[in-house]
Each structure stands twice: as structure tokens, then as C-alpha cells.
N, C-alpha and C positions, 0 to 999 in steps of 0.2 A: 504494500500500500504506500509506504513512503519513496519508493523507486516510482511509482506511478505518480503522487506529488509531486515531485523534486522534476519531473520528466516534463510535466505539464506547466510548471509554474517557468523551468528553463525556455521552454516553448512559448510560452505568452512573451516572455520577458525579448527575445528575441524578435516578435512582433512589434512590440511600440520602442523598443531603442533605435535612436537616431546618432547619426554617425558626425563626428563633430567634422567642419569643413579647415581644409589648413589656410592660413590666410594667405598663400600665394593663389591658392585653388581660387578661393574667395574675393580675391581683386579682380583674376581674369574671369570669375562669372559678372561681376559688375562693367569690366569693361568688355564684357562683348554682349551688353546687356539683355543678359540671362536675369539677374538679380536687376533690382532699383538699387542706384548711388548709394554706400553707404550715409552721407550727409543725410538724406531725405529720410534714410531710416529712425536714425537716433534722432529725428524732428519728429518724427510718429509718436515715438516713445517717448518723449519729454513733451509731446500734447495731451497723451494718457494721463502721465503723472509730472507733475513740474520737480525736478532737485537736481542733482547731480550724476550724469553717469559714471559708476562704480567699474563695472564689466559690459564686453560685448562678443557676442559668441554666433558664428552660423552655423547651424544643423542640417542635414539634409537628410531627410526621412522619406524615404525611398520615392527621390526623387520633387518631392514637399520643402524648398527651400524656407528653413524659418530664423528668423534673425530674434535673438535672448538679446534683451539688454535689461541692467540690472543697475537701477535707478535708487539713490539717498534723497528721501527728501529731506524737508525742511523740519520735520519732527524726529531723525534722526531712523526713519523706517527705511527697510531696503525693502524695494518691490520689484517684480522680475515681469518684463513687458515682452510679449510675443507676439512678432510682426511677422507677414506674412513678404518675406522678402525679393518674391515676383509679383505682387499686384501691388505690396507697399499697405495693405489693409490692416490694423490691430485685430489680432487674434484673440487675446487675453492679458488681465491683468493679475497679478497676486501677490499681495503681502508676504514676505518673506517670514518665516515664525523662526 
């Protein structure tokens, strides 16, 4: 039973992980624009939430270009903003815990 767990949970977990992009990979998706300008991105995510960018990270989830950026605001929260980094649309916001 726990070979069956362990076997299944490996399995899911291998469906939703996204593969982090290297930033040379990630400049030439923007300059043969595959991706939006990184600029326009981190304006996305500091119109979600106003403070400081912390981190910035692309994902590419089979094929699902998504841009993390990882925002301080002004009450000392980090929030992690997920932009859709081929249409440039907010995906999602969340408080960091």
C-alpha cells in the first residue's frame, strides 16, 4: 500500500512541477518575442501589488511560460505574483506565510 502511495503521489508531483527557465534561455524567449519584455512584466506585478521587487523567476510548465515575481510591500509582506508571461495577463496573487 505504501509503494502504491509513494508511486502515485511521485506521479502527480511530476505533473504540476515546472521547470525553472535559465536566464540566457529567458532573454532569447523575450527577444525573439516568444515571452513579453521582461520591463512590462515586473509593471504587471507591481500593479497587482505596489512595494518592492524581492525575486524574479520564469517557469515553463510544459510549455505554459509563467513569470514569479516576489514583491515587499510596504507592511513588510512578501507576496508572490504570477504573470502569464506570453499574453502578459496576472495569473494570481499570494501572501507569502
Amino acid at each position: 500500500m505504501k509503494l502504491v502511495v509513494g508511486t502515485i503521489f511521485t506521479l502527480i508531483s511530476g505533473l504540476v512541477q515546472a521547470d525553472d527557465v535559465r536566464v540566457d534561455e529567458a532573454y532569447r524567449l523575450a527577444s525573439d518575442g516568444i515571452i513579453k519584455p521582461f520591463d512590462g512584466l515586473n509593471q504587471t506585478a507591481l500593479e497587482a501589488r505596489r512595494g518592492r521587487i524581492m525575486d524574479t523567476e520564469l517557469e515553463n510548465n510544459r510549455g505554459n511560460y509563467v513569470y514569479k515575481v516576489t514583491i515587499l510591500d510596504s507592511k513588510g509582506q512578501e507576496w508572490e505574483i504570477k504573470v502569464d508571461a506570453v499574453t502578459g495577463k496576472l495569473i494570481e496573487e499570494e501572501k507569502e506565510s
